[in-house]
N, C-alpha and C positions, 0 to 999 in steps of 0.2 A: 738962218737956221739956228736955234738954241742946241748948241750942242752941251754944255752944261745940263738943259733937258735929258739928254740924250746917255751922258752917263749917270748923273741920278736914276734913269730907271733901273739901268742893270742893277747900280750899286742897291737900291730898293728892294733887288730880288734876289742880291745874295743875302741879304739882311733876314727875309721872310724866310730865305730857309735854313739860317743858323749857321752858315758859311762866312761871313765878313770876322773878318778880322781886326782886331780891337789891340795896340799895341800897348804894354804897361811902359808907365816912363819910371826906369827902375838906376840908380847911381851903385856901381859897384864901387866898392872901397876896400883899399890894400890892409889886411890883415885880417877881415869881418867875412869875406865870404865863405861858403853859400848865403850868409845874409848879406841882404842888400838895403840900403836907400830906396822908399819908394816915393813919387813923388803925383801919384796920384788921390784925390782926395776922397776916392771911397774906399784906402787901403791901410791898414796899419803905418805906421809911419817906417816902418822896420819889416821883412820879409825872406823869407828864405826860397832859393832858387831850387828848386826841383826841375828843369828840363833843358839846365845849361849843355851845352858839346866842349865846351871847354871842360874837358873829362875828367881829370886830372888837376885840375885846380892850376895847371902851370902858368897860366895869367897872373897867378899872387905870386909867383917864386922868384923868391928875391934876388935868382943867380941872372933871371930872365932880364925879372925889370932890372939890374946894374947893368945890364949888357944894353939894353936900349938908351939907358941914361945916357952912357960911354959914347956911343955913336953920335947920339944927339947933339953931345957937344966936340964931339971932336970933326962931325959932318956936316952937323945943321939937319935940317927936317924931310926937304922931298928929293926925289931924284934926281930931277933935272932935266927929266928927259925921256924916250924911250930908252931901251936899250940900244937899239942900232945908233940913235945920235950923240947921246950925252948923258944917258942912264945906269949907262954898266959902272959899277962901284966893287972895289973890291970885296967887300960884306955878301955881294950876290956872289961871286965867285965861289968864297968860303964855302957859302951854303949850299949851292951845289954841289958843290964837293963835298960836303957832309952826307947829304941827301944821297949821293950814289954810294956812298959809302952804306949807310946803314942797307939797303937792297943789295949788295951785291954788284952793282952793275958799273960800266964804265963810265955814263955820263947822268948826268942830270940838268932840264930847263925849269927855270923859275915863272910861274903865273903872278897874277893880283887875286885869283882866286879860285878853288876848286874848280867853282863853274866855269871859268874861263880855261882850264886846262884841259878838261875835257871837252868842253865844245871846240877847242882851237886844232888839238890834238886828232882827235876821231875826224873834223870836219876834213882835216889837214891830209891824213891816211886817206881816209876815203875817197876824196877828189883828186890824189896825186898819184895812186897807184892806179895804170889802168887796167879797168874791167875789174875792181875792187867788190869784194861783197861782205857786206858787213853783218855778223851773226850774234844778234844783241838779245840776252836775258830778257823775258816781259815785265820783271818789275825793274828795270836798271833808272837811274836818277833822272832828272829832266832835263841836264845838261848834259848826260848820254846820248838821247835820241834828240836832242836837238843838234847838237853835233852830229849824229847820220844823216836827220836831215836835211842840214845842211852844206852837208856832202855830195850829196845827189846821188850819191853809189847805190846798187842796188841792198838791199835790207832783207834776212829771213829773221824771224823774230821765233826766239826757242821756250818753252815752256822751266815755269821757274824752277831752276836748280835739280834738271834733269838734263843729267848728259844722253842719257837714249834717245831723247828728243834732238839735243842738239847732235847725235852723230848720226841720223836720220836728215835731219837739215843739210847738212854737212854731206854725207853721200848723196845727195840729188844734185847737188852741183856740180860745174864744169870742173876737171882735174887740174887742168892750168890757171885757173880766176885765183889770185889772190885772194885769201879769206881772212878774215880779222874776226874773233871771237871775244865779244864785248861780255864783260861780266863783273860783278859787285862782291867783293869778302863777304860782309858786313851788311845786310841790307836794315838800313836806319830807322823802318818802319815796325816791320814783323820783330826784329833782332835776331833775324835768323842768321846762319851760316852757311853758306855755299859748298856745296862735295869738291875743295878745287883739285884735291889728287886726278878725281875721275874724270874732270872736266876738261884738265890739264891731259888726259893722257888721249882725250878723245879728239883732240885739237892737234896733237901731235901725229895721230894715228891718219890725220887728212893733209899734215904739213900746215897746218893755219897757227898764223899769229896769234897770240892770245893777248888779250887788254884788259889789265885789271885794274879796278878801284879800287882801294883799298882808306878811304878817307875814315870811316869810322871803325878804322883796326890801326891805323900808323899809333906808336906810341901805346901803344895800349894790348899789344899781342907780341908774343915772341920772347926772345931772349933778353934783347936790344931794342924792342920797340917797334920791329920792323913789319909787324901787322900778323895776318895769319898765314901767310905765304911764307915770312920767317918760320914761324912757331911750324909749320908742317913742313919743312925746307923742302918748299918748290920754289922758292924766290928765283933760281938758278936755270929755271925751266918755263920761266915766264917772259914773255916778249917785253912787254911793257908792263913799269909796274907805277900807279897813276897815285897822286896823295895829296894831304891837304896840310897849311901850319894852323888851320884857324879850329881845332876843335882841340884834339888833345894835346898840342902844343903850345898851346894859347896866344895864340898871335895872328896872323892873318898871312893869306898867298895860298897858290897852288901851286903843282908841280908835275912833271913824268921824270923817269927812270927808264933808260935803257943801253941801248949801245950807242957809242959815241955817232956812228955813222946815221942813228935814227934820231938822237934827237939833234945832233945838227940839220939835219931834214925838215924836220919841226921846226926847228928853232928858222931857218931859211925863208919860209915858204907860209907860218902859220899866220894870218891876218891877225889874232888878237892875241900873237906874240909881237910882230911889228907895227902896230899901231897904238900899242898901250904903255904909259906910263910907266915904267917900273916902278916895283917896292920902293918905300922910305928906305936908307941903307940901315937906318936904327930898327927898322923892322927886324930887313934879315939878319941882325947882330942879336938881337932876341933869339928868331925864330933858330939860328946854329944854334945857341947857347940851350936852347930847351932840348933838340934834336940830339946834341950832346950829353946832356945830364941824362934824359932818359935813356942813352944806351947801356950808362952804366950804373944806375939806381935803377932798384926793380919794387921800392918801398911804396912808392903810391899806386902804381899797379895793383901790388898785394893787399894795401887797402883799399882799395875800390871793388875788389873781386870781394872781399869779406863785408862789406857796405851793400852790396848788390844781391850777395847770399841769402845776409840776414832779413833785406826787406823782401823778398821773395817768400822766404820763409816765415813771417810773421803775416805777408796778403795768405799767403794757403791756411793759415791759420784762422784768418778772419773771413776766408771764404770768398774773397774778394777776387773776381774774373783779371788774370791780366795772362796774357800769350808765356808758354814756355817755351822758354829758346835758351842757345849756349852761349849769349852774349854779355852784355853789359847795360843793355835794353831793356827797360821792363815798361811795358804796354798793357793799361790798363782798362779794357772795354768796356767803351759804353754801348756802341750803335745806334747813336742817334745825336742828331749836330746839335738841335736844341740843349737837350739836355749836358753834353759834352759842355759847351758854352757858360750852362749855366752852374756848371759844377765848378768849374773853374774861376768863376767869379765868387760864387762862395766860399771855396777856397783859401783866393786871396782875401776877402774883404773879413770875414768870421774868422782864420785860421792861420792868417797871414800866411801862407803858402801858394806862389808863385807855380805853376805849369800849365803851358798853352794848350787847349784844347786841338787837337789834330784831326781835319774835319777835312772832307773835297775839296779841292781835287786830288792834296797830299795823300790822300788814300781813299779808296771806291766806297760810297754811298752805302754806309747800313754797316761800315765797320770802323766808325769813329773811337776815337781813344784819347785818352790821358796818358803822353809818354814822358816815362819817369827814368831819370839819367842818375840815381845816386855816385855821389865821388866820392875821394878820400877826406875831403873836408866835411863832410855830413857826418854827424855825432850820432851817437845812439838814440840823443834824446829828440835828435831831429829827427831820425824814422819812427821813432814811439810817435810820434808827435803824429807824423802824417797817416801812419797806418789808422791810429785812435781817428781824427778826423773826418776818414774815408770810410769806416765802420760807420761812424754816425750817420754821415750822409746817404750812403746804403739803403739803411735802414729806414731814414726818412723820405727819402726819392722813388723805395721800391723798385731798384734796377734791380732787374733780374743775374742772379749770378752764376753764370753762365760764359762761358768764351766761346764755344764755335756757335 
């Protein structure tokens, strides 16, 4: 059997329809970013990053990188192990303890990554609680619902960012079933915002858990960084509160936040808590070190909210389609994969401007986009630069400008 056949043809047919994914081989360099090294040959040799998650630029911050150096050589490089055998390093402790500090909460477990803490977390809840029912947002992440389903628990799936729906869901069920109310701050596509006061009080009003993501709000909302749950002080009101080091912290791992009782629970019982590798310990000597600086600097925050403003407000100007939301997100519509694809290689190749086209199945069929993450390292002349760009191309592509 040619199974090489066999995945060339899919691969063929996400290609025809503008869906395959084309990765740039791009070298970041300490001091230079958002520009980057690129190392592809139909690219300027030089390019600026438009759709980093590293939000905040804390991957260049020199308090980070001493802290990994430090470790590095006072540790050496990998774990050693999981945590249950020969992985636990005092650097993971620290960071936990940092990590429950900034939510609020008693305890905090350490991931290798977003995805992993939610899928090991929800899969963990749902399968260990019984007669569990798990009541998850329709646009929640992919490491969300694969965690339920993984679970096996029963699933009522809520309509996005409607508690009416969800406490309609919620009163159909049994009074005794465990409920767990899966939900996202910060949804990374739309850049929308979640109602969580309302969501939080509807969940409360059935006694159900509530489970929050909060990965593209950690560091970036609040007082201290501590997401939108901080900034609206519900943190205290929240069951679990779920986060990532790899986007505005710059560094890599996931994490939950709750009561000592639950995530030792977690921590017990979660398969890709006890089977996985732990962090580098120079990781998590970063990933405190950035967790800490941002609680109490609120300067790149305040630039990135006035980076973020001002290209909003120069696309309205130029008439340019992209989603209004209260984030940090600016999504810029095309509806259509080909063209998505091909804007983005123009892009980079004439414009030297870096950002991945976001095509199916990251988002439904007919609402393709160009998402645009401006940080505090982005100059003025870097948004003049891309706004001018995207006028051009507009105009010569003939996208309609238009968002719904």
């Amino acid at each position: 059997m040619d199974f090489d056949a066999m995945f060339n043809a899919q691969l063929n047919a996400l290609k025809e329809e503008g869906n395959y994914r084309i990765f740039a081989e791009l070298e970041r360099r300490c001091g230079t970013f958002p520009r980057v090294k690129s190392h592809d040959d139909d690219a300027p040799d030089e390019v600026t990053v438009w759709c980093s998650n590293d939000y905040l630029g804390m991957g260049q911050n020199p308090i980070v990188r001493q802290a990994m150096k430090d470790a590095v050589d006072l540790c050496g490089t990998g774990a050693g192990g999981t945590r249950n055998i020969s992985g636990t390093n005092h650097y993971h402790v620290r960071l936990e303890h940092e990590l429950a500090d900034l939510h609020g909460k008693e305890a905090a477990l350490l991931f290798t990554s977003g995805y992993v803490s939610n899928w090991a977390a929800l899969s963990t809840l749902g399968s260990r609680l019984p007669d569990a029912v798990i009541l998850s947002d329709e646009l929640n992440h992919a490491s969300m619902i694969e965690g339920i389903r993984h679970s096996r628990a029963k699933k009522a799936i809520w309509k996005h960012n409607d508690p009416e729906d969800l406490d309609r869901k919620l009163s159909a069920l049994p009074a005794n079933a465990p409920k767990i109310v899966a939900f996202e701050s910060v949804y990374s596509m739309d850049g929308d915002i979640c109602p969580m006061q309302e969501i939080v009080e509807v969940a409360e009003k059935h006694g159900a858990m509530t489970y929050l993501d909060e990965v593209h709000a950690v560091g970036l909302y609040g007082p201290r960084g501590g997401g939108i749950s901080e900034r609206e002080g519900l943190a205290d009101r929240i069951t679990l509160i779920e986060g990532t080091l790899g986007k505005a912290y710059g560094c890599v791992g996931g994490y939950i936040t709750g009561s000592a009782a639950m995530c030792d629970f977690v921590r017990s019982f979660a398969s890709g808590f006890i089977f996985t590798t732990a962090l580098p310990p120079a990781v998590a000597a970063a990933a405190q070190a950035s967790v800490a600086y941002l609680k109490q600097s609120s300067t790149e925050r305040e630039l990135q909210q006035q980076r973020v403003a001002r290209l909003r407000e120069l696309l309205e100007k130029r008439g340019i389609p992209h989603m209004d939301n209260p984030s940090h997100i600016i999504p810029v519509m095309i509806k259509d994969p080909v063209k998505c694809r091909m804007l983005a290689d123009i892009l980079m190749r004439d414009w030297g401007i870096y950002v991945q086209p976001i095509n199916y199945p990251t988002v439904p069929k007919g609402t393709e986009r160009l998402r645009f993450t401006p940080g505090p390292l982005h100059s003025d002349a870097d948004i003049d630069h891309l706004v001018e760009a995207l006028t051009v191309l507009w105009k010569q592509c003939a996208i309609a400008h238009a968002v719904a």
